[in-house]
TORKEVEX-529748 format. One record per residue: residue in one letter; x, y, z of N, C-alpha, C in turn. Coordinates in steps of 0.001 Angstrom, whole numbers, padded with zeros to 6 digits, always signed. Example, Ala and Ser with C-alpha at 12.3 -4.5 7.8 and 13.67 -1.06 7.14 Angstrom:
BEGIN
a+013190-005690+007800+012300-004500+007800+013200-003300+007800;s+012850-002250+007080+013670-001060+007140+012900+000030+007870;
***
This chain:
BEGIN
x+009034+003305+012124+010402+003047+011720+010410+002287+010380;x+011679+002577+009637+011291+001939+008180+012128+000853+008860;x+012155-000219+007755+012994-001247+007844+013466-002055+006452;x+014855-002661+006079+015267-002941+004854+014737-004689+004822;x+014398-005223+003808+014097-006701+003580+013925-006781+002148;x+014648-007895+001719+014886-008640+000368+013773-010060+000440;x+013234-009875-000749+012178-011156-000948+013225-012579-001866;x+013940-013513-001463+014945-014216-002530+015812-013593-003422;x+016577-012490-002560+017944-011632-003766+016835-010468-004476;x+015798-010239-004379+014902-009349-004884+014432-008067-004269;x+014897-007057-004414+014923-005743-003630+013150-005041-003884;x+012643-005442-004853+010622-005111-005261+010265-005964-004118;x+009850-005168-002654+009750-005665-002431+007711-005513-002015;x+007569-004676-002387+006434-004254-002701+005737-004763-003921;x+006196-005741-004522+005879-006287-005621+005604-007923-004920;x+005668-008244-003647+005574-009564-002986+005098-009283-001412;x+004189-008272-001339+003382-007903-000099+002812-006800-000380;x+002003-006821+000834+000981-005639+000969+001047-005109+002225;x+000346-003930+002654+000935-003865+003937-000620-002522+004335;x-001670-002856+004762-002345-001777+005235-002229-001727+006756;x-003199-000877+007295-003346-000657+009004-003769-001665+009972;x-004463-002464+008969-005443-004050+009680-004639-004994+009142;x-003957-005117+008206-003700-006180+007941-002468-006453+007263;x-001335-007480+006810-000397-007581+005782-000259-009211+005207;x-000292-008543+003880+000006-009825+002730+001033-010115+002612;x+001819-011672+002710+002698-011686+001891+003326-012950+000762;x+003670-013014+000283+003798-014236-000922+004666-015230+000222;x+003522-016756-000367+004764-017721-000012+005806-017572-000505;x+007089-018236-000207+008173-017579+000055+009223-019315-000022;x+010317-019226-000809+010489-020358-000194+011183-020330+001667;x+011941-019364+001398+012319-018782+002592+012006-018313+003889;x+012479-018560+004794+010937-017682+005962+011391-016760+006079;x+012784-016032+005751+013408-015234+006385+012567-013574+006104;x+012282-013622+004927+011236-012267+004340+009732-012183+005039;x+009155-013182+005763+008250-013190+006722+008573-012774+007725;x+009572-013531+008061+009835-013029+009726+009958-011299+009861;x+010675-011285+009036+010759-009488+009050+009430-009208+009293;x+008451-009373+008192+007350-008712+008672+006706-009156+010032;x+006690-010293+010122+005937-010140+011404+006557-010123+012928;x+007972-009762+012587+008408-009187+014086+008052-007538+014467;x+007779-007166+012700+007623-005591+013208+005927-005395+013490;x+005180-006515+013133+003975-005986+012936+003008-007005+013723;x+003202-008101+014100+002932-009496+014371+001777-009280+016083;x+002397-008581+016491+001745-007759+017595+000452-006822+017558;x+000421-006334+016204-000726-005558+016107-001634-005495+015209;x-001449-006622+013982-002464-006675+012757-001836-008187+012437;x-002695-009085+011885-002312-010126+011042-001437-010247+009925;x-000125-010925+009784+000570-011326+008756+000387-012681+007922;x-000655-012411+006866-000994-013783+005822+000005-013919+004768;x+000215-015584+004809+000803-016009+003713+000173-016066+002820;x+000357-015752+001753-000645-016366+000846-000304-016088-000934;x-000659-016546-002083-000400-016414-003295-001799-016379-003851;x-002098-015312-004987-002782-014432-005575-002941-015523-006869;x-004013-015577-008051-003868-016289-008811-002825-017030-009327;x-002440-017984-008138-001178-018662-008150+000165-018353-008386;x+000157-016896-008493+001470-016123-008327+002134-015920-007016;x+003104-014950-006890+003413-015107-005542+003703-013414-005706;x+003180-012887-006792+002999-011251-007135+001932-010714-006473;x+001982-010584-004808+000776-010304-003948+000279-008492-004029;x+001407-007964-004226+001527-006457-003709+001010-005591-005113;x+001319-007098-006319+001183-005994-007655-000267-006463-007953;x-000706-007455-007242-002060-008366-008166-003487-007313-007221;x-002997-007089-006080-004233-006952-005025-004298-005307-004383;x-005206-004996-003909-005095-003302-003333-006011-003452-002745;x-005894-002924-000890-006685-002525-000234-006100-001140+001042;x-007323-001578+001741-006634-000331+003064-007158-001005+003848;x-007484-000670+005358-008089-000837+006435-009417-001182+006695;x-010197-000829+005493-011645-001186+004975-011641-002310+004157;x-011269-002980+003363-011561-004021+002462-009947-003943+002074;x-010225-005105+000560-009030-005887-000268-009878-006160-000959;x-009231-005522-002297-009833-005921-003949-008642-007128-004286;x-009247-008277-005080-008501-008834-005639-008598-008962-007143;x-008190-009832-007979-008641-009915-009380-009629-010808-009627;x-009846-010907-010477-010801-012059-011168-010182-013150-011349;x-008643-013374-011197-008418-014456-011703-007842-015512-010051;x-008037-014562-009189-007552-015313-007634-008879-016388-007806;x-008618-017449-007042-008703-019221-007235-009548-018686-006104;x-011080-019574-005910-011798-019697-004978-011155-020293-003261;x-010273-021201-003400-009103-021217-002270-008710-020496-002018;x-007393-019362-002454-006694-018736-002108-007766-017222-001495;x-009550-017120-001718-010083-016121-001857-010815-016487-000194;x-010777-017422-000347-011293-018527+001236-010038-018023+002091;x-009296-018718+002234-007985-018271+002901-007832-017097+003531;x-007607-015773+002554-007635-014471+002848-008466-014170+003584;x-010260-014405+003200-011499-013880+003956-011510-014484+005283;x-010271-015732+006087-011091-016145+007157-009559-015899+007769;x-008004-015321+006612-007403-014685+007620-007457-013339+008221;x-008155-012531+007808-008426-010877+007897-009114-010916+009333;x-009436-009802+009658-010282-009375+010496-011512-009367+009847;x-012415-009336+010626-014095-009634+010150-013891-008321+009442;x-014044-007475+009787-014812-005685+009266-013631-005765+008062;x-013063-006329+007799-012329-006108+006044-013210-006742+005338;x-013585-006154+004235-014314-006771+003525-013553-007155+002054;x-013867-008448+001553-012997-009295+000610-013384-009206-000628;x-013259-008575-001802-013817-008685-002401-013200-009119-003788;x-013597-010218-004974-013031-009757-006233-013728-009018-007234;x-012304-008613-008260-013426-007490-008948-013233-007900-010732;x-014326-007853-011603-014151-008167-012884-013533-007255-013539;x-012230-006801-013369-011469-005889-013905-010415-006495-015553;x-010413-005801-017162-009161-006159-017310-008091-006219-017242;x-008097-004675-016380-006453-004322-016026-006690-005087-014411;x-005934-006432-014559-006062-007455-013675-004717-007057-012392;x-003866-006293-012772-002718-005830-011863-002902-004693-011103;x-003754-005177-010151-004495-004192-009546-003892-002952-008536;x-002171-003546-008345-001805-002446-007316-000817-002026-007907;x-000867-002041-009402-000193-001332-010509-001230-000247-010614;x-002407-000552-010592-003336+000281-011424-003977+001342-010247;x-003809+000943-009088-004644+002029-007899-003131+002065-006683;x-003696+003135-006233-002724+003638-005190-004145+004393-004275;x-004027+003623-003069-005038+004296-002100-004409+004082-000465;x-005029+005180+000312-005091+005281+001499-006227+005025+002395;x-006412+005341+003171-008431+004640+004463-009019+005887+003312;x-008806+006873+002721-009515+007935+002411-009614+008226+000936;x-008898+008056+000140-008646+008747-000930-007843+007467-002476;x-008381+007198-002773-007531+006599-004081-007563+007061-005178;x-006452+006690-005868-005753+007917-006876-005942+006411-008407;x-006549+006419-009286-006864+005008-010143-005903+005816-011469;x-005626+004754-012308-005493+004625-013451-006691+005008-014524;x-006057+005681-015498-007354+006744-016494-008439+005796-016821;x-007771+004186-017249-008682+003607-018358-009517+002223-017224;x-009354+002411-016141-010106+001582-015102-011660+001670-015363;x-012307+000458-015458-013931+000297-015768-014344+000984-015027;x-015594+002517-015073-016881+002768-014446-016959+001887-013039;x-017071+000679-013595-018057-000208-012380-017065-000279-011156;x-015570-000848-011941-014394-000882-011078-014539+000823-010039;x-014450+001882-010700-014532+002497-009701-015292+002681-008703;x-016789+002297-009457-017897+002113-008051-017219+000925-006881;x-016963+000222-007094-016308-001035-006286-015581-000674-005407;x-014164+000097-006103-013407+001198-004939-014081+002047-003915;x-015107+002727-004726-015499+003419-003331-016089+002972-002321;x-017164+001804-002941-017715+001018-001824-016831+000385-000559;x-016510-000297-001361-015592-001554-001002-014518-001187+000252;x-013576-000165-000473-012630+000399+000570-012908+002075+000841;x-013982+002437+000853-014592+003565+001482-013618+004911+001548;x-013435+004933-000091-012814+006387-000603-013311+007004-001278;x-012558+008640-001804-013014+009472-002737-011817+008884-004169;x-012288+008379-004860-011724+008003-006105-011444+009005-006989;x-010106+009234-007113-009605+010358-008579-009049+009612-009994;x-009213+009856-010941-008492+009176-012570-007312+010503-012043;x-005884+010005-012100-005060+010752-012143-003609+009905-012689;x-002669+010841-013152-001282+010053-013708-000342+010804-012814;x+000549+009530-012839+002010+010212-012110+003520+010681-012809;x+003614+012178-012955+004995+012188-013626+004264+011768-015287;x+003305+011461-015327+002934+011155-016613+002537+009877-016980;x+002487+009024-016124+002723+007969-015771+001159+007230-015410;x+000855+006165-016575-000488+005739-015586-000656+004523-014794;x+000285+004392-014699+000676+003173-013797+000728+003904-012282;x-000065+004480-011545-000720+005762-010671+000267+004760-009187;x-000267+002847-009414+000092+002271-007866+001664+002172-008105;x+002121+001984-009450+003885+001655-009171+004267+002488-008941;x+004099+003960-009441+004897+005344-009215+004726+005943-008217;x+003263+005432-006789+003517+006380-006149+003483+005669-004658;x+003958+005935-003589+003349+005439-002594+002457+006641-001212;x+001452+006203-000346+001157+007271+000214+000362+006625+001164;x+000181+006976+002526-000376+006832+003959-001209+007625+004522;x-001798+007766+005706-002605+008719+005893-001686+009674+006367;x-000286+009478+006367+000930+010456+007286+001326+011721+006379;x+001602+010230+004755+002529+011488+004138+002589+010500+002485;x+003470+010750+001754+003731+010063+000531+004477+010415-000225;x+005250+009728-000542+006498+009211-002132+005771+008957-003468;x+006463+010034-003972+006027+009719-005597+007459+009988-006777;x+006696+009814-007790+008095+009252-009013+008510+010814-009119;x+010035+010210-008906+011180+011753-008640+011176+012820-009810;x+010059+012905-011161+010263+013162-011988+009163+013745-011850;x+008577+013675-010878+007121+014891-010812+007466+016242-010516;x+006813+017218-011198+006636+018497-011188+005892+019242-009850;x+006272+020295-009820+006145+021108-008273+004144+021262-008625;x+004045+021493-009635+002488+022093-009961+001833+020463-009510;x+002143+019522-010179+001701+018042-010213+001877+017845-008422;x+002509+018148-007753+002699+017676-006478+002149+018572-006066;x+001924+019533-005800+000891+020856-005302-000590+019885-005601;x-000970+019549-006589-002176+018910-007555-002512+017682-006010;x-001702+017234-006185-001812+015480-005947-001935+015831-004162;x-001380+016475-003704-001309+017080-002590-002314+017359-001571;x-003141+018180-002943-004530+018902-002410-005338+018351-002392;x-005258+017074-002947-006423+016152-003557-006362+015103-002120;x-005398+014492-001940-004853+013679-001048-004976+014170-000068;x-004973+015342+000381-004527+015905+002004-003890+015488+002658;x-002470+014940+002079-001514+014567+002947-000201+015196+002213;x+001084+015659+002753+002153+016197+002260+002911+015078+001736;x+003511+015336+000201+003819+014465-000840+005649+015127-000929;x+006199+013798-001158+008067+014527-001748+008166+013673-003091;x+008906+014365-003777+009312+013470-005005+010882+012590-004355;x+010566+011160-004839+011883+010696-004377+012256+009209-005242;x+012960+008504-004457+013578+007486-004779+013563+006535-004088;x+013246+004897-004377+014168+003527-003650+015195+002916-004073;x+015635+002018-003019+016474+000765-003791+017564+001725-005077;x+018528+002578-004054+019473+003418-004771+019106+003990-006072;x+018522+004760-005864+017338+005677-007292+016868+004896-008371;x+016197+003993-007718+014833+003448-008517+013654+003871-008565;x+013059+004832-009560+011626+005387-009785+010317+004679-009574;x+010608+003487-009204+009363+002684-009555+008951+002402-008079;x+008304+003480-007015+008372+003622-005542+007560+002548-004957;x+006133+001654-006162+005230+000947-005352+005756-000530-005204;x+006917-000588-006154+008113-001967-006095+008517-001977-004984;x+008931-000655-004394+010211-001166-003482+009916-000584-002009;x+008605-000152-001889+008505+000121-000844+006847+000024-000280;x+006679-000666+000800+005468-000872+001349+004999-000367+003031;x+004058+000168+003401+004107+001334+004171+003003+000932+004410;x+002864+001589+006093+001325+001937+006720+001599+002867+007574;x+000500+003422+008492+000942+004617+009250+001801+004585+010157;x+002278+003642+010659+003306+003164+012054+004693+002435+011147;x+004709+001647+009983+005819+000928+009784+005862+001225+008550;x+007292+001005+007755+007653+000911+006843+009058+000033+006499;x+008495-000926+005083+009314-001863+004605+010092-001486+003064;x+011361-001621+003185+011696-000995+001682+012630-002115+001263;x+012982-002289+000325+014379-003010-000634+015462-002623-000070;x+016252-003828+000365+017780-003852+000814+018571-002697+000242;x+018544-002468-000477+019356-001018-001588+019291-000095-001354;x+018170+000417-000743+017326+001555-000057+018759+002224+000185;x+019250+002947+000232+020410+004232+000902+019535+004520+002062;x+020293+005049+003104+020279+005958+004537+019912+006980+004187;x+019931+007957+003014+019577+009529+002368+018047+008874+002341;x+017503+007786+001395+016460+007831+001070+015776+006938+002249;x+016065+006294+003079+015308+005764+004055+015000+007267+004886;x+015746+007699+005150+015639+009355+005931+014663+009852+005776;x+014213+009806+004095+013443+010695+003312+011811+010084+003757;x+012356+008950+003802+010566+007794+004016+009918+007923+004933;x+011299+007771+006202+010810+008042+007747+010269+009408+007936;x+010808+010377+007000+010402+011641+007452+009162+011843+007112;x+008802+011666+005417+007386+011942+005358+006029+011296+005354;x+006846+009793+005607+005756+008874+006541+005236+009208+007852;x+006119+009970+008564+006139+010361+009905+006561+009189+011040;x+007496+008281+010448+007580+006865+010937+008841+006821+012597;x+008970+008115+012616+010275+008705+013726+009645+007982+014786;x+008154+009168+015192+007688+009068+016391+006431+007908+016497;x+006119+007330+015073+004967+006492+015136+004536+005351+015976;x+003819+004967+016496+003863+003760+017944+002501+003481+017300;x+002061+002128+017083+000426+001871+016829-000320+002295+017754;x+000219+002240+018986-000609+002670+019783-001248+004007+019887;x-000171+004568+019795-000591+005836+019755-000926+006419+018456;x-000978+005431+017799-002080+006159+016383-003602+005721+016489;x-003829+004738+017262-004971+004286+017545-005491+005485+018576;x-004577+005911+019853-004826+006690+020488-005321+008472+019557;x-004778+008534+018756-005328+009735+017663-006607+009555+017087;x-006159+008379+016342-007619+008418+015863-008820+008336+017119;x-008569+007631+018213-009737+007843+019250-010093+009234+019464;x-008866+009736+019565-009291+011354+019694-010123+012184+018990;x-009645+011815+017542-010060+012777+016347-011474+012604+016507;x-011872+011112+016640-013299+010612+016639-014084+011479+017897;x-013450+011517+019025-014279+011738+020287-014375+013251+020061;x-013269+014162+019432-013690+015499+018643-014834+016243+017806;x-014445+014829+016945-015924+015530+015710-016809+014848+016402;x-017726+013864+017621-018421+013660+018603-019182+015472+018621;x-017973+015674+019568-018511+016837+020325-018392+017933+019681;
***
């Protein structure tokens, strides 16, 4: 199920959390009220950390992970890097990375499988990605766009990208991803999808502004209708006990 939440009058709200399958970030706050949201929907089945990123409270734009690890920057404070590593689950692995493009979930958009980077990301940086959070790494742009984490969002379900992408480009991104992609909108047709909306395979969080047309659109190709953690855990047991046998 999606759900609407404002960070202090601020509809980005993906620009002040993170949100993978194991785990969710979110900026201190002076408020609790933008916490609580998250952890009434999620509080039950993965950890909700407070926490601020090289003393920002820009968690969602500074950091990128999935279910396997969390890249941070070079410039997160040996505290705030403590914090994170002993709120996670053990099997996430923490890592920072000597990157200059330091806005790291501007610059990557990834799922448990697949991340989609920015053209001019360091060599080494990409070795890091694959290790680290255990994907197939692509250099790709969105709509034209190399800002790859603001323009697009995507799950292992489904994914939103900037409404200005082309049918060939979404066919592209599609095939690469193996998951079904729509061109769309947040926060009443705002292009900038990794601002305003933060997602995992069971939940989704968007900007107060969000319209009912475009929450529709999220739930649908998130697959967030029928999603229950449980029973995504129950899939993946399956899929696993499949390729087993």
């Amino acid at each position: 199920m999606a759900v609407r939440a404002q960070f202090e009058n601020s509809c980005d709200i993906g620009v002040f959390a993170t949100l993978t399958n194991s785990y969710c970030l979110v900026a201190l706050g002076a408020a609790e009220n933008f916490y609580s949201v998250f952890e009434a929907e999620l509080a039950d089945h993965i950890p909700v950390v407070k926490t601020s990123i090289a003393g920002t409270r820009l968690v969602g734009r500074m950091c990128v992970g999935n279910k396997n690890g969390l890249l941070l920057p070079h410039t997160t404070t040996d505290q705030e890097l403590m914090h994170i590593r002993n709120s996670l689950p053990d099997e996430v692995i923490v890592q920072r990375v000597e990157e200059r493009l330091s806005a790291l979930g501007n610059c990557i958009a990834v799922n448990d499988y697949v991340a989609l980077i920015h053209p001019d990301l360091d060599s080494e940086t990409e070795e890091i990605i694959a290790d680290v959070l255990g994907v197939e790494v692509f250099r790709q742009t969105i709509a034209g766009n190399i800002l790859v984490g603001s323009y697009c969002k995507f799950t292992n379900q489904g994914g939103l990208v900037h409404p200005s992408t082309t049918v060939e480009d979404l066919d592209e991104l599609s095939s690469l991803l193996q998951v079904p992609l729509v061109a769309g909108t947040v926060n009443r047709g705002s292009d900038v999808i990794g601002a305003g909306l933060v997602s995992n395979d069971w939940a989704a969080f968007t900007g107060m502004d969000t319209t009912s047309t475009e929450l529709a659109v999220i739930e649908s190709i998130f697959k967030l209708r029928s999603a229950q953690p449980s029973q995504i855990v129950q899939d993946m047991r399956s899929t696993i006990i499949d390729s087993m046998m």
